[in-house]
C-alpha positions, 0 to 999 in steps of 0.5 A, spaced: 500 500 500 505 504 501 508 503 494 502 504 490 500 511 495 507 513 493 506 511 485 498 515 486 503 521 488 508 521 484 502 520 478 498 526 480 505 531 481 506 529 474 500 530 472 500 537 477 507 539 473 503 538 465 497 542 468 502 547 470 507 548 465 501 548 459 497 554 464 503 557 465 505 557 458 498 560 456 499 566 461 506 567 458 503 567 452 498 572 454 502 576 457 507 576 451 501 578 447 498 583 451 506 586 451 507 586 444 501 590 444 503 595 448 510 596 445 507 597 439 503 602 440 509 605 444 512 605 437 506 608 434 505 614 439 512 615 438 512 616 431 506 621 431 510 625 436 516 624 432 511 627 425 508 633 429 509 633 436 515 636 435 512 642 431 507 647 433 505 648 427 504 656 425 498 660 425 500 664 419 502 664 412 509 662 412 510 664 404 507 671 406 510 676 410 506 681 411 501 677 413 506 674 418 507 681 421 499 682 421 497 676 425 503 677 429 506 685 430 510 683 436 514 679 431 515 685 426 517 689 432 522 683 434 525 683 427 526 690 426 530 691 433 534 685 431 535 688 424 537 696 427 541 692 433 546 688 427 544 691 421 541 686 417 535 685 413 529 683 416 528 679 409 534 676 409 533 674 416 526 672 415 528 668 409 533 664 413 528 662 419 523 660 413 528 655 411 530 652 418 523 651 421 518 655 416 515 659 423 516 653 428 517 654 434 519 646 437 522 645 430 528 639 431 531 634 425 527 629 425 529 622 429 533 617 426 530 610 425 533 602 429 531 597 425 526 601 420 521 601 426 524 603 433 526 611 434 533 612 434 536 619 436 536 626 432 542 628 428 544 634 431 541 638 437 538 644 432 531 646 435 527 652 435 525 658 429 532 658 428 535 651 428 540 653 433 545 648 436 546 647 443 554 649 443 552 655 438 547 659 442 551 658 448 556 662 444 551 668 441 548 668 450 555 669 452 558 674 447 551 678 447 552 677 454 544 675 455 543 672 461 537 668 459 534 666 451 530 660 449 531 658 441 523 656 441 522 665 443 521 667 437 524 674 439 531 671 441 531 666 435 531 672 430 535 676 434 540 670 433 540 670 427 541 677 426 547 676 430 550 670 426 549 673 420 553 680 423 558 674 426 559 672 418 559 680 415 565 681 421 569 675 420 567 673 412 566 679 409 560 677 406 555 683 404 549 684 409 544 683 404 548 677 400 543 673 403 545 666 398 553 667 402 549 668 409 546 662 409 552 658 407 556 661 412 549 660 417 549 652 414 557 651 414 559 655 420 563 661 418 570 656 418 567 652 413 564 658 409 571 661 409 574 653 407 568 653 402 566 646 404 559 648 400 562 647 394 562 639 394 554 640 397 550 642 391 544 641 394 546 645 399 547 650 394 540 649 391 537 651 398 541 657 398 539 658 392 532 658 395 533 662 400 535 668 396 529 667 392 524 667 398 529 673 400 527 676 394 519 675 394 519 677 402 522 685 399 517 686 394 511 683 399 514 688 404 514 693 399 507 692 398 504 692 406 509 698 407 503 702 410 502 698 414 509 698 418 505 704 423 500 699 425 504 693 427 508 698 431 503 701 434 499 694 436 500 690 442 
């Protein structure tokens, strides 16, 4: 009796183990699902993010300036204190915003990808109106000797650009309104500007080329709302 008691036991905890590992299995299994579930809708959050949440999409009509000044006159006031503080065109400077982030405040190059799928990191630290980079805006606050300054304001991004294109007058003798040169040297750095690294980026080019003609355009809007420079300054 002892013998066949022991065998029953031995029986049932076998029997115990298979009913076990198959219900485990079914719960891992479960889980694996459910898990897999969750990361892809991580990834498809992710994505979205990645695809808009990075952006504030503007509220104006980017290809139009006078539009642009006339929903948001402190912008106007902003690009004209910039432009009398370093002696730069509003057009120039606006036409250079326009390329880095259309009028996006939270602009940043996209990310990367892991695996097709998996977001990787960004290729550079560019953010805000202006694409500034990290170590870059750290030398404009310190050789302006601005305590305070965010890339995604957009009176401290044109500002910027005011002084970078002053710095690139100042060490690459490039003219003022020669906005094609300006955003070389806003693109290259003024070191790669005077090495002339642009010249094995024609695509490059093509961009510069691009800004010179949204520059261009910008003038004759600006022309053509010019009555309007009083009521921008004199609105809140």
């Amino acid at each position: 009796m002892p013998a066949e008691r022991h065998l029953k036991n031995l029986n049932g905890l076998k029997k115990f183990r298979g009913v076990f590992k198959k219900n485990i299995f079914m719960i891992l299994k479960f889980r694996g699902v459910r898990f897999a579930l969750i990361v892809l809708l991580c990834l498809m959050l992710t994505n979205m993010l990645r695809n808009s949440g990075d952006y504030n999409v503007p509220m104006v009509n980017p290809d139009n300036i006078c539009e642009i000044f006339a929903t948001c006159p402190q912008w106007y006031k902003s690009a004209l204190t910039a432009s009398r503080k370093w002696g730069i065109p509003i057009p120039v400077m606006m036409a250079i915003m326009y390329q880095e982030s259309s009028f996006r405040a939270n602009a940043r190059p996209p990310r990367s990808t892991i695996l097709f799928i998996l977001p990787g990191p960004r290729p550079s630290t560019a953010y805000g109106y202006s694409q500034a980079l990290n170590g870059t805006w750290d030398r404009y606050l310190t050789q302006t000797g601005k305590k305070h300054g965010d890339r995604d304001n957009f009176s401290d991004a044109i500002d910027f650009i005011g002084w970078y294109c002053y710095t690139s007058f100042r060490e690459c003798g490039i003219d003022k309104n020669d906005v094609y040169s300006m955003y070389l040297a806003y693109h290259e750095g003024q070191r790669g500007f005077m090495n002339k690294t642009y010249r094995k980026k024609s695509w490059l080019c093509d961009v510069s080329r691009r800004v010179r003609k949204k520059r261009d355009i910008y003038i004759r809007q600006m022309s053509e709302c010019s009555a309007n420079r009083g009521k921008w300054l004199s609105m809140p």
